[in-house]
TORVOFI-337230 format. One record per residue (C-alpha): residue in one letter; x, y, z. Coordinates in steps of 0.02 Angstrom, whole numbers. Layout:
residues N
('A' (X Y Z)) ...
***
This chain:
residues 108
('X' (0 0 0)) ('X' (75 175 -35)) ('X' (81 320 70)) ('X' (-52 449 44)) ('X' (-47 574 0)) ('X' (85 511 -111)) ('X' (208 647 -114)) ('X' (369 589 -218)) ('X' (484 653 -369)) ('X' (514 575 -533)) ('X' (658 634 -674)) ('X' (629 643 -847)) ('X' (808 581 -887)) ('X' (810 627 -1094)) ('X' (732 806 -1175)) ('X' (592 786 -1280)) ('X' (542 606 -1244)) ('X' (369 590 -1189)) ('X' (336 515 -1021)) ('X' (189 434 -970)) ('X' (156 482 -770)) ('X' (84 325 -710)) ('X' (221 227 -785)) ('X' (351 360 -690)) ('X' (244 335 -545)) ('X' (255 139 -557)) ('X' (452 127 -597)) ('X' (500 230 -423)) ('X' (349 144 -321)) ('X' (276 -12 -380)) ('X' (164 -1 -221)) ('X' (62 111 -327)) ('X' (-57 -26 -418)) ('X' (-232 98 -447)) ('X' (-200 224 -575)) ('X' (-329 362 -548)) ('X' (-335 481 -414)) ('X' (-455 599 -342)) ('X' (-327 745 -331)) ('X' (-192 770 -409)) ('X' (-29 901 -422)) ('X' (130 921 -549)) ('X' (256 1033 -534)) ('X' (423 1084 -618)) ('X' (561 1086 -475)) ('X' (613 1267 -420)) ('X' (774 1212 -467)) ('X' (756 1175 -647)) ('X' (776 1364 -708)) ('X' (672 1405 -885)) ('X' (668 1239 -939)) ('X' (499 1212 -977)) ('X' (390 1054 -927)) ('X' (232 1028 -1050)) ('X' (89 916 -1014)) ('X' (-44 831 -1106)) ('X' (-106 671 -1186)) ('X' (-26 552 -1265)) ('X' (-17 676 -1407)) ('X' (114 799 -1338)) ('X' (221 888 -1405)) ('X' (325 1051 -1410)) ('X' (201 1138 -1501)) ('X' (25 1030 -1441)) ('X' (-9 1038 -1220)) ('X' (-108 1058 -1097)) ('X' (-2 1158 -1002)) ('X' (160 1229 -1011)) ('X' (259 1281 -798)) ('X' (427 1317 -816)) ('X' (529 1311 -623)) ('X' (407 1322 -463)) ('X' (247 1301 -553)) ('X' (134 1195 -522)) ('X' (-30 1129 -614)) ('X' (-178 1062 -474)) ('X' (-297 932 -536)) ('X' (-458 1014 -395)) ('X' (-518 873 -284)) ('X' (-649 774 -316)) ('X' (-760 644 -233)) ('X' (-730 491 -334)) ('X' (-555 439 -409)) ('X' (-591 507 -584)) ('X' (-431 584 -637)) ('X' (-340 453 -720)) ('X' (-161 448 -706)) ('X' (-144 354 -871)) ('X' (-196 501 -989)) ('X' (-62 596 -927)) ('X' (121 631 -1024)) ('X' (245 733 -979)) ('X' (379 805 -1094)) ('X' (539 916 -1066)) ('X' (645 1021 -1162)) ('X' (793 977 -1032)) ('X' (868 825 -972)) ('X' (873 763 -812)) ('X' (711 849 -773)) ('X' (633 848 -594)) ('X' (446 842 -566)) ('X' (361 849 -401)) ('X' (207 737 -407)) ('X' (77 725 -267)) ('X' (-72 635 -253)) ('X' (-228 564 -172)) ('X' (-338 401 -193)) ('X' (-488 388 -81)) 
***
């Protein structure tokens, strides 16, 4: 069983490969089995500088995301009741390497 919240960080090791989260997620705590979540936060390390971190679907690239943070932002998935925010749909994609990302989540 993993701790919850699940506070941890994962590195995106080469620039502009695409990174699925729950497979990051999985490869630094296999304890983590259920891949949704009912809250859920991503952010680009205040120590990575202007490199940017872009996330989306499995779809991303440099010039198609969701969002784009570049050092100390954060995007927050808003709480909800159920475990509906799936961490499967999720990529992540750098333009730096060795890029940390601060994940925390919740499963009810």
């Amino acid at each position: 069983m993993p701790a919850m919240p699940w506070m941890k960080t994962v590195t995106l090791t080469t620039a502009t490969t695409v990174y699925g989260l729950f497979a990051l997620i999985q490869a630094l705590d296999p304890s983590v089995r259920f891949p949704q979540c009912c809250k859920l936060q991503i952010q680009s390390d205040p120590s990575m500088g202007a490199a940017k971190l872009r996330i989306g679907n499995s779809d991303i690239s440099t010039t198609n995301c969701g969002v784009s943070l570049v050092a100390g932002q954060a995007l927050l998935f808003e709480t909800t009741e159920q475990n509906l925010h799936s961490l499967l749909d999720i990529f992540l994609l750098s333009d730096t390497n060795t890029h940390l990302v601060n994940i925390t989540f919740v499963v009810h």
